[in-house]
N, C-alpha and C positions, 0 to 999 in steps of 0.2 A: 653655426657660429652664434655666440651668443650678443643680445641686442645692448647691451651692458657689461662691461670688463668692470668686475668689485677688485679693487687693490684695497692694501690694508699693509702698515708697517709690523714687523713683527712680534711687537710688544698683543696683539690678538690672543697666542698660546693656544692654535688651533693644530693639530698634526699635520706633518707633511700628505698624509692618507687623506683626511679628512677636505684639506684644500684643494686639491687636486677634485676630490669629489663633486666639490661645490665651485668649482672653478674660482678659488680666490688667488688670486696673485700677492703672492707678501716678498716685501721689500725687507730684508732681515736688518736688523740689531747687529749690534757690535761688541763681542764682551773680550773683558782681559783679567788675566789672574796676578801680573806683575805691572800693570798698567801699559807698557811697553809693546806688549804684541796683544794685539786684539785679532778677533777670530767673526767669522759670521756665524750666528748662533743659527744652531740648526744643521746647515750648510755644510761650517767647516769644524764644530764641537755640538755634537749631541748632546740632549740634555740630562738623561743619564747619569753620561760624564762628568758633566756641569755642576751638579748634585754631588755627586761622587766624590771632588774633589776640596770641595766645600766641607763635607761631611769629614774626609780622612784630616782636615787642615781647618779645625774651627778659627783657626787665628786668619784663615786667609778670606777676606775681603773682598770679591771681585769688582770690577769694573766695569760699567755698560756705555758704547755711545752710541750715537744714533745715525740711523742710514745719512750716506753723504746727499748733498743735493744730486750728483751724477748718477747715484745710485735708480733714485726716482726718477731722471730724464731719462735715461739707456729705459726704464720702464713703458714710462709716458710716450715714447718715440714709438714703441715696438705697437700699439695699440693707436696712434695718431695713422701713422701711417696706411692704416686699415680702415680710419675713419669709424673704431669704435669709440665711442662714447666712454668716459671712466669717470667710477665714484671709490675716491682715495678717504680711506677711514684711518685717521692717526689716534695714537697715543693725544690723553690729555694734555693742553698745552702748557697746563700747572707742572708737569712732571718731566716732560721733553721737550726741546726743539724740532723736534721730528715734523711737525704741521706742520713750519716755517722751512723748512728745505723743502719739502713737499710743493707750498706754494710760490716758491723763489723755481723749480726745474718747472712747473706748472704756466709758469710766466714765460720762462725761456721756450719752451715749447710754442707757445701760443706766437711768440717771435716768427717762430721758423713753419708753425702747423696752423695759420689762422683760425681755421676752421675747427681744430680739435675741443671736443667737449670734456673737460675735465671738472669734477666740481671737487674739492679737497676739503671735508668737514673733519672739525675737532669731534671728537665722539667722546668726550666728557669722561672717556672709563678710560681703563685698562685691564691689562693681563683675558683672566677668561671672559670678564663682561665684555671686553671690547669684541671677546671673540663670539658671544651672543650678537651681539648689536650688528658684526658684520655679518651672520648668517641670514639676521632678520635684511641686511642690503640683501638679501642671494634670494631671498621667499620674493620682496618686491618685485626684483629680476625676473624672477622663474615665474610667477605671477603672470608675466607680460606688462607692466605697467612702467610706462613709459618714464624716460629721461626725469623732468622735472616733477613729474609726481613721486614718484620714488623719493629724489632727494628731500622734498618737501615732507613726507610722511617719517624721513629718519629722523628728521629734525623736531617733528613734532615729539618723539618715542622716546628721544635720546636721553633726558631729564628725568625718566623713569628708573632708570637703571640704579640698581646698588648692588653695593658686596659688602657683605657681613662676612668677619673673618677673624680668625686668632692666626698668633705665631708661634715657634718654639721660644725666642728669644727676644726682645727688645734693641740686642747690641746692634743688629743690623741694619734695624730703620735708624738708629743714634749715627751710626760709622757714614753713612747713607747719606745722610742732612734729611733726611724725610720725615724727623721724629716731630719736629713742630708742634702741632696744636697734641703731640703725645706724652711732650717732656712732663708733663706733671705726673706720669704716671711712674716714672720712674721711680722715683722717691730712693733712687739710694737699692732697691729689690735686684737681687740677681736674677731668681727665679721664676719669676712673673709672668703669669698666663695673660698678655695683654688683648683686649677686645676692640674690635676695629670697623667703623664704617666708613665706606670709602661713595658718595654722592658727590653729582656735580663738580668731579675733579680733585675731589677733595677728600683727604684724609681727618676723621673724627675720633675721638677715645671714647668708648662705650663700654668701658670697664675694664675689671683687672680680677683673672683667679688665680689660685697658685697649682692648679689639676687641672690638666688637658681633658675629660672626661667631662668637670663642671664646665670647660672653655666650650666646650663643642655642644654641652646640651645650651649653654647662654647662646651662641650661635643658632640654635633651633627657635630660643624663644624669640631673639631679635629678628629672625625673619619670619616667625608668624606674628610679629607687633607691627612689621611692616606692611603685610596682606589684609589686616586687620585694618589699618590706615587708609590703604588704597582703594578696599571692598573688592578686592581681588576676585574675579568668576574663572569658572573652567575654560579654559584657550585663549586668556587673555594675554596670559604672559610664557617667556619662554624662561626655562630655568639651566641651571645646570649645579653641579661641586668644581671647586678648583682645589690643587691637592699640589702637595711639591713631592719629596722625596721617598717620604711612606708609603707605598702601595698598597697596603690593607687597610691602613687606617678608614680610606675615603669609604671603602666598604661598608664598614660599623657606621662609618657618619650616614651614609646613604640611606641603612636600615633604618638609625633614629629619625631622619626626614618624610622617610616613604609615605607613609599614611598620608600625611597630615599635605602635601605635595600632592597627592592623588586625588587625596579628597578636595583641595582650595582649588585648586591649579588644573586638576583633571590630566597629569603626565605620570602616566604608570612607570617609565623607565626614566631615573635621573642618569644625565650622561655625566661622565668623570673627563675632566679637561686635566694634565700635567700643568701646571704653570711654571712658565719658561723663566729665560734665564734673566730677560732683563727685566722681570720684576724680582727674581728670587734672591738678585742681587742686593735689593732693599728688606729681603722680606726674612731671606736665611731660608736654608732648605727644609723647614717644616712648617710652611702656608695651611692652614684649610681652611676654607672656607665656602660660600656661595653665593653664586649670582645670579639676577634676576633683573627683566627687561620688559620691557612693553612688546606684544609681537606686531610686527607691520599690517597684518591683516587682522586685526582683531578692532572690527569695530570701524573701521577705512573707508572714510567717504570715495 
């Protein structure tokens, strides 16, 4: 049994395969196509689907909301009860509610399980970085490193994390309300290959091309300006691609990274993450991009 249960809301974008592996518990999202019936992403609509129908219906817009607070108690209960210990990793609280239900069933528990240790951190990301940031909770874990150090070393790493990323489209983060500090990029352009950094919870414009091709090599450069920054060494950080609907795409992207990822980074194999449905609800089913974290043992008093 493990000394640590890692929960994490769904907005992560780890595989049902992949959780399971690493024993994450995720509390799923809630997405809707008519706003009226919403679904648990994953659960009760694969993302596939999710993509699919996005894809055959560019007029359709979908909907996300966020785990109920019962959602996270029926969680927290099944794990209090056993008197493990839980560290709940949400979606940024710039982007969802999901932390605040989290720690509202966290409280009710703690009513009814005095003793229960739960700690419920903001993890600053989403989509695939959140889903690095909760791996590196699972390396702590597996580690053996206790309760508060753990949480204490996430919290040191978590300000490290970005994603560099382009989209197919702009209408999405506009329809969304996510466009914000984007709107200038608009300018009135249909076509627009917009370029995106997402730190510290937060969505930045870091350009605009009109070729997916020049989007994805800008994406290459802005993540070696940012290894550059940091003085990045080999096994310092953990990386990955996040990808929506194209499946080859991420491929080609991969190959342009490899080297230069191998060489800064020292990780021969970049993994490819899908990113799910309650970000691609903002994002439109053509995301790429990547992400990159501090690893929990790199450097760990």
């Amino acid at each position: 049994m493990s000394n640590i249960q890692i929960i994490s809301d769904g907005a992560l974008d780890l595989s049902p395969e992949l959780c399971k592996e690493k024993d994450i518990r995720v509390v799923p999202f809630y997405v809707s196509f008519d706003g009226e019936h919403y679904y648990k992403e994953i659960e009760e609509i694969g993302i596939r689907d999710f993509y699919q129908r996005m894809v055959d219906d560019p007029k359709t817009f979908p909907k996300s909301s966020l785990p109920a607070i019962q959602d996270y108690y029926d969680v927290f209960e099944e794990y209090a009860k056993q008197n493990i210990p839980m560290i709940c990793i949400c979606i940024t609280r710039k982007f969802s509610g999901s932390q605040e239900a989290a720690l509202n069933a966290r409280t009710m528990i703690l009513e009814e399980y005095p003793d229960a240790k739960i700690e419920v951190i903001d993890s600053i990301q989403d989509t695939v970085l959140q889903g690095l940031y909760v791996q590196e909770a699972c390396r702590a874990r597996d580690l053996g490193w206790d309760f508060d150090r753990s949480v204490a070393r996430l919290l040191e790493i978590r300000e490290s994390g970005r994603i560099f990323f382009t989209v197919g489209s702009i209408d999405y983060l506009a329809h969304g309300g996510r466009i914000g500090k984007l709107a200038s990029l608009a300018g009135g352009a249909l076509k627009i290959q917009p370029l995106i950094t997402l730190r510290e919870g937060e969505i930045f414009p870091s350009g605009i091309t009109r070729n997916r091709r020049k989007a994805m090599q800008k994406v290459v450069d802005m993540t070696a300006a940012y290894l550059d920054e940091v003085k990045a060494k080999p096994g310092e950080y953990a990386f990955c691609i996040g990808y929506g609907y194209d499946m080859e795409e991420p491929k080609v992207f991969r190959e342009m990274l490899a080297d230069m990822i191998r060489t800064r980074l020292g990780i021969d194999e970049i993994p490819l993450y899908q990113i799910g449905a309650t970000i691609s609800v903002h994002t439109g089913p053509y995301p790429l991009g990547v992400s990159i974290v501090k690893r929990a043992d790199y450097d760990a008093q």
